[in-house]
Steps between C-alpha positions, in 0.01 A plus 500: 500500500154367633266761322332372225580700243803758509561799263870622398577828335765377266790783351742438174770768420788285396555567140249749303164465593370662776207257636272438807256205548255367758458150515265241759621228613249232645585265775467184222807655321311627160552865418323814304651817425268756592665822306829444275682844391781615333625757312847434236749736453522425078449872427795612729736277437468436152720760344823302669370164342524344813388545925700791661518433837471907646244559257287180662580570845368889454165359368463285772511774721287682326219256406527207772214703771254523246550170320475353852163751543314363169599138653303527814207726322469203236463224804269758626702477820670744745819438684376346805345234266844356467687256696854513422728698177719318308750648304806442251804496707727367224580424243529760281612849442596672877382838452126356344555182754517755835231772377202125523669416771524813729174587381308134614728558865324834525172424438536126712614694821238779458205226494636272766516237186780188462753603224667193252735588278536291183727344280381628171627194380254283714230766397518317138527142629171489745316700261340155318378421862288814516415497144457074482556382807756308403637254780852474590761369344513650180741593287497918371684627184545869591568693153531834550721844403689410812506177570503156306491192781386158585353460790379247721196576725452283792347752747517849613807620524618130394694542129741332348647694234609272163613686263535886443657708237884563500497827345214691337150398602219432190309802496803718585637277101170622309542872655862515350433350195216719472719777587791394248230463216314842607176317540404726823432410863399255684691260234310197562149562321706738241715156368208269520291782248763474283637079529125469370629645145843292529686214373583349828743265268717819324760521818630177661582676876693295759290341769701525828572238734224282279659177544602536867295277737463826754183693500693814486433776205780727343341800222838691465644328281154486300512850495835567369406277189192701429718872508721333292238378263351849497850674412576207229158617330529844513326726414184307623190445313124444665580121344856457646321635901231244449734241395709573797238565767323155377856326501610597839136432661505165338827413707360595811238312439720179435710567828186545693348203355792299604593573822079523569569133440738418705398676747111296523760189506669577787163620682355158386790333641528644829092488530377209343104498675495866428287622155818719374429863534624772307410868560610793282541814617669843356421702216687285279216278531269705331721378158275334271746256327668419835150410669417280266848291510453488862174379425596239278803377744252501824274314295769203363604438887186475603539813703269795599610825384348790696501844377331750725310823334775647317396878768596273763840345314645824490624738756162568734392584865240207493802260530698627813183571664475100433807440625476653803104378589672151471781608738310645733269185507858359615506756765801626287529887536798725520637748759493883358848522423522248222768586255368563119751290295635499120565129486316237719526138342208338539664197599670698789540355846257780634239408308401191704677603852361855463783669689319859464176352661333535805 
């Protein structure tokens, strides 16, 4: 792209928020977002203690036009104002996934406008580059309700996944121990309320895969021991949640401060000019105890821990409209019949070669 500064209308309907951003991109690289909205789903999916995918999909449908209508009325812009539309094409769930998706095709071919679709995945790791702008390579810790990875950032569309979860992913562990424990949902700010009145030392839970020199993460197992805690103490008093909740978060927050370590070693390894680099990003980040330990184990490896603006860590339109302004300063854009997808490893062959691009 030669113009100076270029302007991406940027859609998220993967999981259950419904959000639409605009964000500039200059010709030096640096970034603003120029409107960032998004309306959650809590209210309709909280009676099932947990995301129901027809439920999300539905209020996409119903919500996305006008979500992407405050967007462009906050920029104070009108459609032909933007350059290209970037939208999740995966991961996440299908029926939410192809409502963004179908939505940013229509409105790209009706404006004569480029259309990128995004990894939401690669949404979270360039984020610190509009927010910081944060060179490459870095290292990203993506902690989220549906994912829990390492990553390696070289360049767009250049990852190298480390380590990932082999079953449950972190937030999905505090929303069904919150759920076990009838704490409400989301789970994750509901067990950190109450670990604040615990005795993280009451319960001694198992810290899986600890000891093994792979940065991969395993909360199953974690969570079986908590149910089975819970049933042991029966019937439960305010003490006996807060004892639990502060138990189980202070386990996570040994396994995270463990492999967080090993994983700066490796990075400092494989780079050792580079300033090690670690960015944060999912909702899990916005967890008090956990940002400080990742704090404290940036700080003893001499590493930089960057944590974007916990609106921007979280599910959001700013990000794949991000995404996609850096793609398209690639000249990376897709043809219109790009296939939404459930799973799309960030790590994936397509990432780099771009098989769906023109």
């Amino acid at each position: 792209m030669s113009q100076a500064r270029t302007i991406i209308l940027g859609i998220e309907t993967s999981c259950d928020e419904t959000a639409a951003a605009i964000v500039a991109r200059n010709a030096n690289g640096q970034g603003e977002v120029l409107s960032n909205i998004v309306r959650t789903q809590l209210d309709e999916h909280k009676a099932f203690g947990g995301v129901v995918p027809e439920i999300a999909a539905r209020s996409h449908v119903q919500w996305l036009d006008h979500i992407v209508a405050q967007a462009l009325d906050a920029a104070n812009l009108g459609y032909k104002d933007l350059d290209g539309v970037a939208a999740t094409a995966g991961p996440g769930l299908i029926g939410g996934v192809l409502v963004g998706l179908t939505t940013a095709k229509a409105i790209a071919r009706a404006i004569g406008r480029p259309l990128i679709g995004v990894n939401h995945l690669e949404g979270h790791a360039l984020t610190a580059r509009l927010t910081n702008n944060t060179q490459f390579p870095f290292l990203l810790l993506l902690v989220s309700g549906g994912h829990s990875q390492f990553v390696l950032v070289k360049g767009v569309g250049e990852y190298e996944r480390w380590g990932t979860t082999i079953d449950d992913a972190l937030g999905e562990a505090f929303d069904k121990v919150a759920k076990m424990l009838n704490l409400g949902f989301p789970g994750g700010p509901k067990v950190e309320e109450w670990a604040k009145k615990g005795d993280a030392n009451r319960f001694k839970f198992p810290r899986p895969l600890l000891k093994e020199k792979r940065l991969d993460f395993s909360f199953s197992g974690l969570k079986t021991a908590v149910r089975l805690a819970a049933e042991a103490a029966a019937p439960l008093s305010d003490q006996d949640v807060a004892d639990i909740c502060a138990s189980f978060q202070s386990t996570i927050v040994a396994v995270l401060e463990r492999r967080c370590a090993q994983a700066l070693e490796r990075f400092q390894e494989e780079f050792p000019d580079e300033v090690a680099q670690m960015v944060v990003a999912g909702g899990v980040a916005a967890n008090q105890q956990i940002g400080e330990a990742l704090r404290q184990v940036a700080f003893e490896h001499g590493a930089e821990l960057i944590v974007p603006p916990m609106k921007l860590c979280t599910d959001n339109g700013a990000m794949i409209a991000w995404a996609g302004a850096e793609r398209l300063a690639l000249g990376q854009v897709d043809r219109s019949n790009i296939a939404a997808r459930p799973r799309w490893p960030l790590d994936s062959d397509d990432m780099k070669l771009g098989d769906h691009h023109v």
